[in-house]
SEPA-485217 format. One record per residue (C-alpha): residue number from 1; residue in one letter; chain; x, y, z. Coordinates in nm, 2 decimals, padded with zeros to 4 digits. Example, Ala and Ser with C-alpha at 12.3 -4.5 7.8 and 13.67 -1.06 7.14 Angstrom:
{1 "a" "A" {01.23 -00.45 00.78}}
{2 "s" "A" {01.37 -00.11 00.71}}
// end
This chain:
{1 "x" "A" {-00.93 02.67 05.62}}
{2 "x" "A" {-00.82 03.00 05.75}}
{3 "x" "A" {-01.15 03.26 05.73}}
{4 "x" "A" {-00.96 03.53 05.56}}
{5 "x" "A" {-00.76 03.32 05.34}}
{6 "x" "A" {-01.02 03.17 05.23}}
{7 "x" "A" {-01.21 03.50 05.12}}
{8 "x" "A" {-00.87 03.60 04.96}}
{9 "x" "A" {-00.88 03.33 04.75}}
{10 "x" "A" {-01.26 03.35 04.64}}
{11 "x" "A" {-01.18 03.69 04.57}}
{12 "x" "A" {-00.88 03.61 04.36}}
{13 "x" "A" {-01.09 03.37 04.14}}
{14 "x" "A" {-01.37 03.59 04.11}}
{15 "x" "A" {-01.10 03.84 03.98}}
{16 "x" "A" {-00.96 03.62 03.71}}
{17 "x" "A" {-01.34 03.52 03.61}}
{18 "x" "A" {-01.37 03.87 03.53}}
{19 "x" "A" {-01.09 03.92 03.37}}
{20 "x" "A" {-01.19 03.65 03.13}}
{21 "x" "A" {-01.52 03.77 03.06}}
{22 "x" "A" {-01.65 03.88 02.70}}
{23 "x" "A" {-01.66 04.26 02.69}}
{24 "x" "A" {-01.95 04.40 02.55}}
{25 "x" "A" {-01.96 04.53 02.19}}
{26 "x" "A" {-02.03 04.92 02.32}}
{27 "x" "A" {-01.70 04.86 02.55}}
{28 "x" "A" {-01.44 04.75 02.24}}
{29 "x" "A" {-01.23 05.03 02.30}}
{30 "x" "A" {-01.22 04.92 02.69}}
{31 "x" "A" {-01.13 04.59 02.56}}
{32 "x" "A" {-00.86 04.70 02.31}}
{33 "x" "A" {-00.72 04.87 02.68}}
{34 "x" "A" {-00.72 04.56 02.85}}
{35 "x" "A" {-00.55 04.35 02.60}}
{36 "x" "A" {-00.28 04.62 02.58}}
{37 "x" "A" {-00.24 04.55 02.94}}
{38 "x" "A" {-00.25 04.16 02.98}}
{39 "x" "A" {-00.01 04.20 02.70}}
{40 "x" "A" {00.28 04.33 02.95}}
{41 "x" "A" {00.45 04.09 03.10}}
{42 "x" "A" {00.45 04.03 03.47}}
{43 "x" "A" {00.26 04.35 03.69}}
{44 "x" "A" {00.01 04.10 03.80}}
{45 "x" "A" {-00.06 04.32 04.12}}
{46 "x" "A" {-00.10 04.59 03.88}}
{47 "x" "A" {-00.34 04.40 03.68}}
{48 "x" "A" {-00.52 04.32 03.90}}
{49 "x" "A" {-00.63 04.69 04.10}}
{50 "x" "A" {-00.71 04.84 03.76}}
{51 "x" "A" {-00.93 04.56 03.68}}
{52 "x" "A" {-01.07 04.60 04.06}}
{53 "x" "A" {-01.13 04.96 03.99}}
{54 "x" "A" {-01.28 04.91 03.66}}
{55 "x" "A" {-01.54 04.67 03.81}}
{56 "x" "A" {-01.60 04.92 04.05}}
{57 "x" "A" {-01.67 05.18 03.83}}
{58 "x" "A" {-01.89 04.96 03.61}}
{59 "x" "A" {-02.11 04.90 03.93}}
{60 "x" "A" {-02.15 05.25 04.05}}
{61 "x" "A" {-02.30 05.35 03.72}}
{62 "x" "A" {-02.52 05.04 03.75}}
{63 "x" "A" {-02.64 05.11 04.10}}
{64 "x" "A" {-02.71 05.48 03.98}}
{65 "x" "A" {-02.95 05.38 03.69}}
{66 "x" "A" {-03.13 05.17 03.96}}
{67 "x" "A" {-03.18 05.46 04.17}}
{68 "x" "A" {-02.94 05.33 04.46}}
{69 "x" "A" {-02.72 05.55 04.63}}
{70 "x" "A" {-02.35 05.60 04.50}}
{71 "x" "A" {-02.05 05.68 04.65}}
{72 "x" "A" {-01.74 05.90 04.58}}
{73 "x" "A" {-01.36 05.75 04.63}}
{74 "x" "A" {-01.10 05.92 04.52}}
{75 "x" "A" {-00.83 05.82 04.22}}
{76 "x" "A" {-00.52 05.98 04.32}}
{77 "x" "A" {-00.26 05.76 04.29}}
{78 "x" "A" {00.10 05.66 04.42}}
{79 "x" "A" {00.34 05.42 04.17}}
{80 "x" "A" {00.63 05.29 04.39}}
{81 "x" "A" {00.90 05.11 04.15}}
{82 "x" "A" {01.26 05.16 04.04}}
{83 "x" "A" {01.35 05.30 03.67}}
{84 "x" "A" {01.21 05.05 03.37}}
{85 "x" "A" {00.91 04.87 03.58}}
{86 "x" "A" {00.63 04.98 03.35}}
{87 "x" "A" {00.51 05.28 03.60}}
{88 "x" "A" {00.44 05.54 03.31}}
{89 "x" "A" {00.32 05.28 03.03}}
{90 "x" "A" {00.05 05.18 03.34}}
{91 "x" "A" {-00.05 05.53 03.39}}
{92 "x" "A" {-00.12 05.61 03.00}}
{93 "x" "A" {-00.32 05.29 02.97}}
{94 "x" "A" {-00.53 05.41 03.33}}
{95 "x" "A" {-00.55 05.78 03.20}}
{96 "x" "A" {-00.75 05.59 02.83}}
{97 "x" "A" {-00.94 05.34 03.05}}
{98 "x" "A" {-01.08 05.61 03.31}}
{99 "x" "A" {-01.19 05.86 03.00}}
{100 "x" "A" {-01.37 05.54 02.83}}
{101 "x" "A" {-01.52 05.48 03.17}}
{102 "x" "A" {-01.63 05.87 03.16}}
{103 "x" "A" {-01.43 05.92 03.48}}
{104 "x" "A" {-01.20 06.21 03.27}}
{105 "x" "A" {-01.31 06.37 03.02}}
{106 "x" "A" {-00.99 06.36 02.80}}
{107 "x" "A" {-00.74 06.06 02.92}}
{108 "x" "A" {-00.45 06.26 02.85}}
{109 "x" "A" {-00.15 06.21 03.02}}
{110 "x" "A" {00.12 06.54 03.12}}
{111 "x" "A" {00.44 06.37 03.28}}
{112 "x" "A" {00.61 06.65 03.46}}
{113 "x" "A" {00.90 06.67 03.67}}
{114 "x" "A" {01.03 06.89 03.93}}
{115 "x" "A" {01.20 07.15 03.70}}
{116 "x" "A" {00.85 07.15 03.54}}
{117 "x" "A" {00.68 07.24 03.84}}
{118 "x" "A" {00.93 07.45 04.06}}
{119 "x" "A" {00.98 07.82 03.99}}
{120 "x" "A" {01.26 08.03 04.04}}
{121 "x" "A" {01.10 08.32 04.26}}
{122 "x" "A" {00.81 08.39 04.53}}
{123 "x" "A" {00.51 08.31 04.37}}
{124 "x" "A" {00.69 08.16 04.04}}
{125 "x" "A" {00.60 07.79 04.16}}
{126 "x" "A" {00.25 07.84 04.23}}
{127 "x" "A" {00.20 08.01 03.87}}
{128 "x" "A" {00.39 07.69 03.71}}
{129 "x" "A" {00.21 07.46 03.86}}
{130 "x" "A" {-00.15 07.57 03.78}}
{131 "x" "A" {-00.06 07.62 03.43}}
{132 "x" "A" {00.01 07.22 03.43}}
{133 "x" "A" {-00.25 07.14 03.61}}
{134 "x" "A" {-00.47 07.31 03.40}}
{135 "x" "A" {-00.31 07.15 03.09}}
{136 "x" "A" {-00.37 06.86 03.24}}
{137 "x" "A" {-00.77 06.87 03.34}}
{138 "x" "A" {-00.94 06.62 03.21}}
{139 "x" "A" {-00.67 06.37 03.23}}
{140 "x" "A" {-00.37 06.26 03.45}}
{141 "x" "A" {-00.07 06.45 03.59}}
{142 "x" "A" {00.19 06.23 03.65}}
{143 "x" "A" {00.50 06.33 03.80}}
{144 "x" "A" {00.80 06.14 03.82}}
{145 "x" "A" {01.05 06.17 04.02}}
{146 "x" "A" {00.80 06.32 04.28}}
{147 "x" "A" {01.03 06.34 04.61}}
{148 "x" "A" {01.23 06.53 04.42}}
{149 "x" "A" {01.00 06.84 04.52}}
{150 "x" "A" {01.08 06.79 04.90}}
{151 "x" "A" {01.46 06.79 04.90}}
{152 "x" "A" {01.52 07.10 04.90}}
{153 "x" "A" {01.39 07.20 05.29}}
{154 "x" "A" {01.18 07.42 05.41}}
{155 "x" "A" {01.26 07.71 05.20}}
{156 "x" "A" {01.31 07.54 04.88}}
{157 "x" "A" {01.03 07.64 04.64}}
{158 "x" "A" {00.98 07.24 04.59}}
{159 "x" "A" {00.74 07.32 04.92}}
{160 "x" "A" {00.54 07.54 04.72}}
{161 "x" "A" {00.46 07.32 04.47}}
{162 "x" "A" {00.37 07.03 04.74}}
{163 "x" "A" {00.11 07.24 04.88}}
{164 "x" "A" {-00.05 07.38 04.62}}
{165 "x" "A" {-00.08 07.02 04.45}}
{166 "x" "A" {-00.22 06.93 04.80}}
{167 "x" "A" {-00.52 07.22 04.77}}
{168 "x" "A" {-00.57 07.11 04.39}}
{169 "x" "A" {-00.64 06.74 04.47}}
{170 "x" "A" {-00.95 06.85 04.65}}
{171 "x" "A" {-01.10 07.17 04.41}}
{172 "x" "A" {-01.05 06.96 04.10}}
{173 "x" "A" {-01.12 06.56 04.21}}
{174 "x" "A" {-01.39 06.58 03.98}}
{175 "x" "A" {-01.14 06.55 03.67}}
{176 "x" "A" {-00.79 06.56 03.70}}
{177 "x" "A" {-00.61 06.24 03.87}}
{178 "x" "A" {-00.27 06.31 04.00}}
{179 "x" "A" {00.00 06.01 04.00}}
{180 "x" "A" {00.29 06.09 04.18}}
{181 "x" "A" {00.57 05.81 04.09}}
{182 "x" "A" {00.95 05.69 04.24}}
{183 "x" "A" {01.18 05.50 04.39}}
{184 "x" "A" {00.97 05.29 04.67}}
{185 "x" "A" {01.21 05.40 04.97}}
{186 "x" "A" {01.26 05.82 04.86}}
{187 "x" "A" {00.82 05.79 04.82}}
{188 "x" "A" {00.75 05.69 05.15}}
{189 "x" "A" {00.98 05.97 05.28}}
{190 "x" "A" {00.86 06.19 05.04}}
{191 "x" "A" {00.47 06.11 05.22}}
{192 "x" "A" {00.64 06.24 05.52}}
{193 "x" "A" {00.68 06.60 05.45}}
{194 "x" "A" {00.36 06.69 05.39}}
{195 "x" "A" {00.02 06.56 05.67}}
{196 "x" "A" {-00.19 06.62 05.39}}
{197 "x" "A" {00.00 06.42 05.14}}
{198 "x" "A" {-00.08 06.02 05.26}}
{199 "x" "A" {-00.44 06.02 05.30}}
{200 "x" "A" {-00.47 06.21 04.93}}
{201 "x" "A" {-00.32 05.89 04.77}}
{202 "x" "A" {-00.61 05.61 04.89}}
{203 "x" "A" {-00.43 05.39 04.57}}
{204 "x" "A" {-00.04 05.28 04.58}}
{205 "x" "A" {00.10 05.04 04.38}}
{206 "x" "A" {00.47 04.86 04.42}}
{207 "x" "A" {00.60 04.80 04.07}}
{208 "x" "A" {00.86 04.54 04.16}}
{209 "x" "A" {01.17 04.43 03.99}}
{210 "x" "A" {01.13 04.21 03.69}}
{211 "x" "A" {01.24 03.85 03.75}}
{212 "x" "A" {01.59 03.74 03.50}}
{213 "x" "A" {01.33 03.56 03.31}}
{214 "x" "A" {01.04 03.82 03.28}}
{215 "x" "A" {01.33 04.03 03.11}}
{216 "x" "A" {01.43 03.80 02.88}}
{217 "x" "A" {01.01 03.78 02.79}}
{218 "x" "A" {01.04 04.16 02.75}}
{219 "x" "A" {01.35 04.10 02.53}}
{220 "x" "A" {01.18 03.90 02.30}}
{221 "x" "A" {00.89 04.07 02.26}}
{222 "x" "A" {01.11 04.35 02.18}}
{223 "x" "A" {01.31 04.24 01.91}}
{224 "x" "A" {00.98 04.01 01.75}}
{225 "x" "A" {00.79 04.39 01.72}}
{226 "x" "A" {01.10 04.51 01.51}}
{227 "x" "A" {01.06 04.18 01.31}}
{228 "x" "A" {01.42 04.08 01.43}}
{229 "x" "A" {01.52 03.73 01.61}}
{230 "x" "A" {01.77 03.65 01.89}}
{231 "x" "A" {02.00 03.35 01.79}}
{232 "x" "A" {02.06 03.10 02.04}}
{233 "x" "A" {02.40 03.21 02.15}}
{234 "x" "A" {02.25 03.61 02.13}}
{235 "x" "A" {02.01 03.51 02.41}}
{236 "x" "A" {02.23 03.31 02.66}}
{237 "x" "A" {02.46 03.64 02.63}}
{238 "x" "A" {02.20 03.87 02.65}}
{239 "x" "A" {02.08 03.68 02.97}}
{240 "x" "A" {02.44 03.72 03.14}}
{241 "x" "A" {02.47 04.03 03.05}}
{242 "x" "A" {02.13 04.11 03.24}}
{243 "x" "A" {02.23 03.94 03.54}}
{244 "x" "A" {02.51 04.09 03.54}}
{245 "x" "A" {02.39 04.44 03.56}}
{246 "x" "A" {02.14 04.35 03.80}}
{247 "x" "A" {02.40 04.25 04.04}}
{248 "x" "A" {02.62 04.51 03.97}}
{249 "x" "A" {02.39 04.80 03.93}}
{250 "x" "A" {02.30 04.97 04.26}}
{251 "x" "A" {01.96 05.10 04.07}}
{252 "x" "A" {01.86 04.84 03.81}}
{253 "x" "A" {01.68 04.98 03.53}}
{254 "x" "A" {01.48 04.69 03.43}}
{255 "x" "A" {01.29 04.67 03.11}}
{256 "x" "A" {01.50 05.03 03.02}}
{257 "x" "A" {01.76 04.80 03.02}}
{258 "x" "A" {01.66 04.54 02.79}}
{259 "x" "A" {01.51 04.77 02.57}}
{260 "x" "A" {01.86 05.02 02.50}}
{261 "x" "A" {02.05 04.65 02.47}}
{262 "x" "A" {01.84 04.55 02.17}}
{263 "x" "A" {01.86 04.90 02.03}}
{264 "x" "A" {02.22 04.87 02.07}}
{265 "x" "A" {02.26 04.52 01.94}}
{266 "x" "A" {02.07 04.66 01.64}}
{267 "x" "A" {02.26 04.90 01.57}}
{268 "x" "A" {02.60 04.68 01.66}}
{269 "x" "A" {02.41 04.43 01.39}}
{270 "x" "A" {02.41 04.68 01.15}}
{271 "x" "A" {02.75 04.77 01.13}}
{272 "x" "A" {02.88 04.41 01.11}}
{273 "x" "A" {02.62 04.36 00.79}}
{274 "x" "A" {02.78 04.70 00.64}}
{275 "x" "A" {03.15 04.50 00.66}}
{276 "x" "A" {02.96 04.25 00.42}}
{277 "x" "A" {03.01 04.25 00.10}}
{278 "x" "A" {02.80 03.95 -00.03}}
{279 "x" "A" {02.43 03.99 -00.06}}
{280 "x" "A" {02.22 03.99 00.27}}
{281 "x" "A" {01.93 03.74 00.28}}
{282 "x" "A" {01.65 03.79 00.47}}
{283 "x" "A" {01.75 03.58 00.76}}
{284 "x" "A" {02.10 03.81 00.80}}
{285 "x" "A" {01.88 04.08 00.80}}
{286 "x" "A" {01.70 03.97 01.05}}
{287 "x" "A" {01.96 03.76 01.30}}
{288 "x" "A" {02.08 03.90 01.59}}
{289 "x" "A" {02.40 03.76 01.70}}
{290 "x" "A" {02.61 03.69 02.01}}
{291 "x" "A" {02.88 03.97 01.93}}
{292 "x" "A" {02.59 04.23 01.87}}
{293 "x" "A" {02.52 04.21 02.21}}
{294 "x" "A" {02.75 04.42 02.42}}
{295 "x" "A" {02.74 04.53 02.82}}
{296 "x" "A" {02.72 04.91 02.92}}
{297 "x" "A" {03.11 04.86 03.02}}
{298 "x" "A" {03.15 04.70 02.70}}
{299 "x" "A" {02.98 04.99 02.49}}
{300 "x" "A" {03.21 05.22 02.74}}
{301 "x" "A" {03.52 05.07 02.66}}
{302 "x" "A" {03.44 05.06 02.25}}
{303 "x" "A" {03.30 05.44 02.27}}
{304 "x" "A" {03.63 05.55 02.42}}
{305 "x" "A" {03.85 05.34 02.18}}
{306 "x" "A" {03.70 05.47 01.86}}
{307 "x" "A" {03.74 05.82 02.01}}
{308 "x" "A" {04.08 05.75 02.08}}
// end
Protein backbone atom coordinates (compact mmCIF):
# COMPACT_ATOMS: atom_id res chain seq x y z
CA UNK A 1 0.00 0.00 0.00
CA UNK A 2 0.97 3.41 -0.94
CA UNK A 3 3.04 5.12 2.25
CA UNK A 4 1.04 8.23 2.35
CA UNK A 5 -2.22 6.70 1.73
CA UNK A 6 -1.74 4.60 4.09
CA UNK A 7 -1.06 7.33 6.83
CA UNK A 8 -4.15 9.11 5.37
CA UNK A 9 -6.23 6.50 6.23
CA UNK A 10 -4.86 5.70 9.82
CA UNK A 11 -5.36 9.26 10.35
CA UNK A 12 -8.96 9.21 9.10
CA UNK A 13 -9.82 6.41 11.56
CA UNK A 14 -8.07 7.82 14.38
CA UNK A 15 -10.30 10.93 13.60
CA UNK A 16 -13.65 9.11 13.63
CA UNK A 17 -12.33 7.14 17.01
CA UNK A 18 -12.27 10.50 18.36
CA UNK A 19 -15.07 11.69 17.33
CA UNK A 20 -16.85 8.81 18.97
CA UNK A 21 -15.30 9.15 22.17
CA UNK A 22 -17.30 9.93 25.57
CA UNK A 23 -16.66 13.54 26.47
CA UNK A 24 -15.90 14.16 29.88
CA UNK A 25 -18.52 15.41 32.38
CA UNK A 26 -16.50 19.02 32.87
CA UNK A 27 -16.67 19.28 28.90
CA UNK A 28 -20.82 18.86 28.49
CA UNK A 29 -21.10 22.12 27.06
CA UNK A 30 -18.20 21.07 24.42
CA UNK A 31 -20.28 18.05 23.82
CA UNK A 32 -23.72 19.85 23.43
CA UNK A 33 -21.27 21.85 20.49
CA UNK A 34 -20.39 18.81 18.85
CA UNK A 35 -23.77 17.28 18.66
CA UNK A 36 -25.04 20.56 17.26
CA UNK A 37 -22.56 19.93 14.61
CA UNK A 38 -22.71 16.15 13.64
CA UNK A 39 -26.37 17.19 13.55
CA UNK A 40 -25.84 19.15 10.06
CA UNK A 41 -25.94 17.26 7.32
CA UNK A 42 -23.10 16.63 5.03
CA UNK A 43 -19.67 19.23 5.81
CA UNK A 44 -17.74 16.25 6.62
CA UNK A 45 -14.44 18.15 5.62
CA UNK A 46 -15.70 20.69 7.96
CA UNK A 47 -16.28 18.26 10.64
CA UNK A 48 -13.61 16.98 10.53
CA UNK A 49 -10.75 20.30 10.92
CA UNK A 50 -12.74 21.54 13.87
CA UNK A 51 -12.56 18.29 15.46
CA UNK A 52 -8.71 18.34 14.37
CA UNK A 53 -8.32 21.65 16.02
CA UNK A 54 -10.17 20.78 19.05
CA UNK A 55 -7.75 17.79 19.67
CA UNK A 56 -5.13 20.04 19.16
CA UNK A 57 -6.09 22.44 21.60
CA UNK A 58 -6.93 19.69 24.14
CA UNK A 59 -3.23 18.54 23.82
CA UNK A 60 -1.48 21.82 24.12
CA UNK A 61 -3.10 22.47 27.46
CA UNK A 62 -2.03 18.91 28.39
CA UNK A 63 1.54 19.28 27.32
CA UNK A 64 1.58 22.64 29.31
CA UNK A 65 0.56 21.09 32.75
CA UNK A 66 3.44 18.59 32.04
CA UNK A 67 5.84 21.29 31.74
CA UNK A 68 6.53 20.67 27.87
CA UNK A 69 6.97 23.30 25.57
CA UNK A 70 3.82 24.73 23.61
CA UNK A 71 3.45 26.24 20.56
CA UNK A 72 1.40 29.20 19.00
CA UNK A 73 -0.64 28.72 15.58
CA UNK A 74 -2.76 31.03 14.57
CA UNK A 75 -6.89 30.74 14.05
CA UNK A 76 -7.64 33.09 11.35
CA UNK A 77 -9.71 31.54 9.08
CA UNK A 78 -10.94 31.55 5.37
CA UNK A 79 -14.67 29.78 4.50
CA UNK A 80 -14.84 29.26 0.66
CA UNK A 81 -18.64 28.20 -0.35
CA UNK A 82 -21.48 29.68 -2.33
CA UNK A 83 -24.74 31.29 -0.60
CA UNK A 84 -26.76 28.47 1.83
CA UNK A 85 -23.61 25.96 2.49
CA UNK A 86 -23.57 26.35 6.28
CA UNK A 87 -20.51 28.94 6.30
CA UNK A 88 -21.97 31.22 9.11
CA UNK A 89 -23.90 28.47 11.22
CA UNK A 90 -20.06 26.81 11.20
CA UNK A 91 -18.50 29.93 12.42
CA UNK A 92 -21.15 30.53 15.44
CA UNK A 93 -20.66 26.98 16.49
CA UNK A 94 -16.40 27.54 16.22
CA UNK A 95 -16.73 31.01 17.95
CA UNK A 96 -18.85 28.70 21.30
CA UNK A 97 -16.37 25.82 20.92
CA UNK A 98 -13.01 28.11 20.98
CA UNK A 99 -14.49 30.24 24.27
CA UNK A 100 -15.29 26.69 25.96
CA UNK A 101 -11.82 25.67 24.97
CA UNK A 102 -10.60 29.22 26.68
CA UNK A 103 -9.21 30.18 23.30
CA UNK A 104 -11.72 33.63 23.35
CA UNK A 105 -12.85 34.86 26.13
CA UNK A 106 -16.42 35.54 24.88
CA UNK A 107 -17.45 33.31 21.60
CA UNK A 108 -19.35 36.01 20.25
CA UNK A 109 -19.84 36.28 16.74
CA UNK A 110 -20.05 40.11 14.76
CA UNK A 111 -20.93 39.28 11.03
CA UNK A 112 -20.05 42.39 9.18
CA UNK A 113 -20.00 43.40 5.64
CA UNK A 114 -18.37 45.83 3.54
CA UNK A 115 -20.79 48.73 4.14
CA UNK A 116 -19.99 47.83 7.79
CA UNK A 117 -16.51 48.27 7.44
CA UNK A 118 -15.90 50.99 4.65
CA UNK A 119 -16.14 54.67 5.45
CA UNK A 120 -17.03 57.44 3.36
CA UNK A 121 -13.97 59.82 3.91
CA UNK A 122 -9.96 59.71 4.67
CA UNK A 123 -9.66 58.19 7.80
CA UNK A 124 -13.51 57.25 8.10
CA UNK A 125 -12.66 53.45 7.35
CA UNK A 126 -9.95 53.02 9.66
CA UNK A 127 -12.29 54.51 12.54
CA UNK A 128 -15.13 51.89 11.42
CA UNK A 129 -13.28 49.19 11.44
CA UNK A 130 -11.66 49.40 14.97
CA UNK A 131 -14.91 50.09 16.48
CA UNK A 132 -15.90 46.37 15.12
CA UNK A 133 -13.05 45.00 15.90
CA UNK A 134 -13.21 46.11 19.19
CA UNK A 135 -16.86 44.97 19.44
CA UNK A 136 -15.75 41.95 18.47
CA UNK A 137 -12.69 41.04 20.96
CA UNK A 138 -13.07 38.24 22.51
CA UNK A 139 -14.86 36.42 19.86
CA UNK A 140 -15.06 36.12 15.99
CA UNK A 141 -15.34 38.78 13.18
CA UNK A 142 -16.77 37.32 10.42
CA UNK A 143 -17.21 39.06 7.27
CA UNK A 144 -19.06 37.95 4.52
CA UNK A 145 -18.87 38.88 1.42
CA UNK A 146 -15.09 39.66 2.09
CA UNK A 147 -13.73 40.46 -1.64
CA UNK A 148 -16.14 42.80 -1.72
CA UNK A 149 -13.52 45.26 0.10
CA UNK A 150 -11.04 44.93 -2.92
CA UNK A 151 -13.26 45.89 -5.85
CA UNK A 152 -13.07 49.08 -5.65
CA UNK A 153 -9.10 49.66 -6.82
CA UNK A 154 -6.59 51.32 -5.49
CA UNK A 155 -8.30 54.26 -4.20
CA UNK A 156 -11.43 52.79 -3.05
CA UNK A 157 -11.51 53.02 0.75
CA UNK A 158 -12.27 49.06 0.67
CA UNK A 159 -8.06 49.15 0.69
CA UNK A 160 -8.19 50.80 3.86
CA UNK A 161 -10.10 48.55 5.55
CA UNK A 162 -7.87 45.51 4.05
CA UNK A 163 -4.93 46.83 5.67
CA UNK A 164 -5.80 47.77 8.68
CA UNK A 165 -7.57 44.20 9.25
CA UNK A 166 -4.09 43.01 8.04
CA UNK A 167 -2.11 44.99 11.16
CA UNK A 168 -5.07 43.87 13.64
CA UNK A 169 -4.58 40.15 12.88
CA UNK A 170 -1.19 40.40 14.45
CA UNK A 171 -1.71 43.12 17.68
CA UNK A 172 -4.87 41.19 18.73
CA UNK A 173 -4.19 37.13 17.84
CA UNK A 174 -4.42 36.69 21.35
CA UNK A 175 -8.32 37.05 21.24
CA UNK A 176 -10.12 37.99 18.29
CA UNK A 177 -10.26 35.36 15.27
CA UNK A 178 -11.15 36.88 12.03
CA UNK A 179 -13.20 34.69 9.35
CA UNK A 180 -13.25 36.22 6.16
CA UNK A 181 -16.06 34.14 3.94
CA UNK A 182 -17.29 34.02 -0.07
CA UNK A 183 -17.74 32.72 -3.20
CA UNK A 184 -14.58 30.14 -3.70
CA UNK A 185 -13.45 31.83 -7.10
CA UNK A 186 -13.87 35.98 -5.97
CA UNK A 187 -11.72 34.67 -2.44
CA UNK A 188 -8.80 33.45 -4.04
CA UNK A 189 -8.72 36.78 -6.08
CA UNK A 190 -9.55 38.56 -3.21
CA UNK A 191 -6.06 36.82 -1.47
CA UNK A 192 -4.40 38.53 -4.27
CA UNK A 193 -4.65 42.05 -3.51
CA UNK A 194 -3.12 42.18 -0.48
CA UNK A 195 0.86 40.00 0.20
CA UNK A 196 0.00 40.04 3.64
CA UNK A 197 -3.46 38.59 3.25
CA UNK A 198 -2.57 34.54 2.38
CA UNK A 199 -0.21 33.59 4.92
CA UNK A 200 -2.76 35.43 7.76
CA UNK A 201 -5.36 32.69 6.93
CA UNK A 202 -3.12 29.25 7.89
CA UNK A 203 -7.03 27.60 7.97
CA UNK A 204 -9.44 27.51 4.61
CA UNK A 205 -12.21 25.49 4.30
CA UNK A 206 -14.32 24.74 0.83
CA UNK A 207 -18.02 24.52 1.81
CA UNK A 208 -19.17 22.59 -1.25
CA UNK A 209 -22.50 22.39 -2.80
CA UNK A 210 -25.04 20.11 -1.18
CA UNK A 211 -25.75 16.95 -3.15
CA UNK A 212 -29.96 16.78 -4.53
CA UNK A 213 -30.24 14.36 -1.75
CA UNK A 214 -28.33 16.18 1.21
CA UNK A 215 -31.09 18.89 0.38
CA UNK A 216 -33.86 16.97 0.58
CA UNK A 217 -32.20 15.70 4.30
CA UNK A 218 -32.05 19.41 5.00
CA UNK A 219 -35.72 19.66 3.84
CA UNK A 220 -36.85 17.31 6.14
CA UNK A 221 -35.19 18.22 8.98
CA UNK A 222 -36.77 21.51 8.35
CA UNK A 223 -40.21 20.93 8.19
CA UNK A 224 -39.93 17.88 11.17
CA UNK A 225 -38.47 21.09 13.63
CA UNK A 226 -41.73 22.97 12.74
CA UNK A 227 -43.62 19.73 13.58
CA UNK A 228 -44.90 19.64 9.89
CA UNK A 229 -44.61 16.54 7.27
CA UNK A 230 -43.99 16.39 3.57
CA UNK A 231 -46.59 14.09 1.75
CA UNK A 232 -45.31 11.76 -0.70
CA UNK A 233 -46.22 13.70 -3.79
CA UNK A 234 -44.87 17.19 -1.68
CA UNK A 235 -41.42 15.61 -1.73
CA UNK A 236 -41.05 14.30 -5.29
CA UNK A 237 -42.07 18.03 -6.28
CA UNK A 238 -40.01 19.59 -3.93
CA UNK A 239 -37.07 17.43 -5.26
CA UNK A 240 -37.76 18.78 -8.99
CA UNK A 241 -38.15 21.81 -8.03
CA UNK A 242 -34.56 21.72 -6.36
CA UNK A 243 -33.00 20.33 -9.40
CA UNK A 244 -34.43 22.47 -11.17
CA UNK A 245 -33.04 25.53 -9.72
CA UNK A 246 -29.76 24.01 -9.40
CA UNK A 247 -29.58 23.72 -13.03
CA UNK A 248 -30.96 26.81 -13.81
CA UNK A 249 -29.50 29.08 -11.15
CA UNK A 250 -26.10 30.43 -12.15
CA UNK A 251 -25.43 30.83 -8.06
CA UNK A 252 -27.32 28.12 -6.23
CA UNK A 253 -28.29 29.00 -2.87
CA UNK A 254 -28.35 25.71 -1.35
CA UNK A 255 -29.90 25.01 1.97
CA UNK A 256 -31.22 29.03 1.60
CA UNK A 257 -33.15 27.50 -0.85
CA UNK A 258 -34.75 24.72 0.74
CA UNK A 259 -35.29 26.51 3.79
CA UNK A 260 -37.54 29.82 1.94
CA UNK A 261 -39.38 26.75 -0.06
CA UNK A 262 -40.70 25.24 3.13
CA UNK A 263 -41.40 28.72 4.55
CA UNK A 264 -43.25 29.30 1.50
CA UNK A 265 -45.09 26.06 1.27
CA UNK A 266 -46.12 26.88 4.75
CA UNK A 267 -47.46 29.70 4.20
CA UNK A 268 -49.02 28.44 0.64
CA UNK A 269 -50.48 25.53 3.14
CA UNK A 270 -51.95 27.94 5.14
CA UNK A 271 -54.03 29.71 2.81
CA UNK A 272 -55.48 26.58 1.22
CA UNK A 273 -56.58 25.39 4.97
CA UNK A 274 -58.21 29.12 5.36
CA UNK A 275 -60.51 28.19 2.00
CA UNK A 276 -61.68 25.24 4.37
CA UNK A 277 -64.56 25.41 5.98
CA UNK A 278 -64.86 21.93 7.72
CA UNK A 279 -62.86 21.35 10.86
CA UNK A 280 -58.99 20.83 10.45
CA UNK A 281 -57.61 17.69 12.20
CA UNK A 282 -54.42 17.48 13.31
CA UNK A 283 -52.95 15.68 10.34
CA UNK A 284 -54.39 18.81 7.86
CA UNK A 285 -52.68 20.90 10.12
CA UNK A 286 -49.81 19.27 9.83
CA UNK A 287 -49.65 17.98 5.87
CA UNK A 288 -47.76 19.63 3.48
CA UNK A 289 -49.00 19.02 0.05
CA UNK A 290 -47.82 18.91 -3.60
CA UNK A 291 -49.62 22.32 -4.66
CA UNK A 292 -48.00 24.06 -1.53
CA UNK A 293 -44.91 23.67 -3.06
CA UNK A 294 -44.20 26.33 -5.67
CA UNK A 295 -40.79 27.34 -7.72
CA UNK A 296 -39.26 30.95 -7.46
CA UNK A 297 -40.86 31.46 -11.15
CA UNK A 298 -43.91 30.05 -9.85
CA UNK A 299 -44.15 32.39 -6.70
CA UNK A 300 -43.13 35.23 -9.47
CA UNK A 301 -45.82 34.59 -11.71
CA UNK A 302 -48.58 34.24 -8.70
CA UNK A 303 -47.04 37.61 -6.92
CA UNK A 304 -47.62 39.47 -10.17
CA UNK A 305 -51.14 38.02 -10.80
CA UNK A 306 -52.61 38.89 -7.55
CA UNK A 307 -51.07 42.34 -8.01
CA UNK A 308 -52.65 42.60 -11.18
Amino acid sequence: MNITFKAQEEEKRAVEEFKEAPVHPEHESINHIFHELNSMIGLENVKDLIYEIYAFLQIEKMRSEAGLKIGSQSFHMLFKGNPGTGKTTVARLVAKLFQKMGLLSKGHLVEVERADLVGEYIGHTAQKTRELVKKAMGGILFIDEAYSLARGGEKDFGKEAIDCLVKVMEDKKDDLIIILAGYPDEMMDFLETNTGLPSRFPIKIVFRDYTLDELILIANKMVNEREYTLSDAASRRLREIILDEKISEPVFSNARLVRNLIEKSIRNQAVRLMSRHTKLSKQDLMLILPNDMMSSMENSIKSESIIS
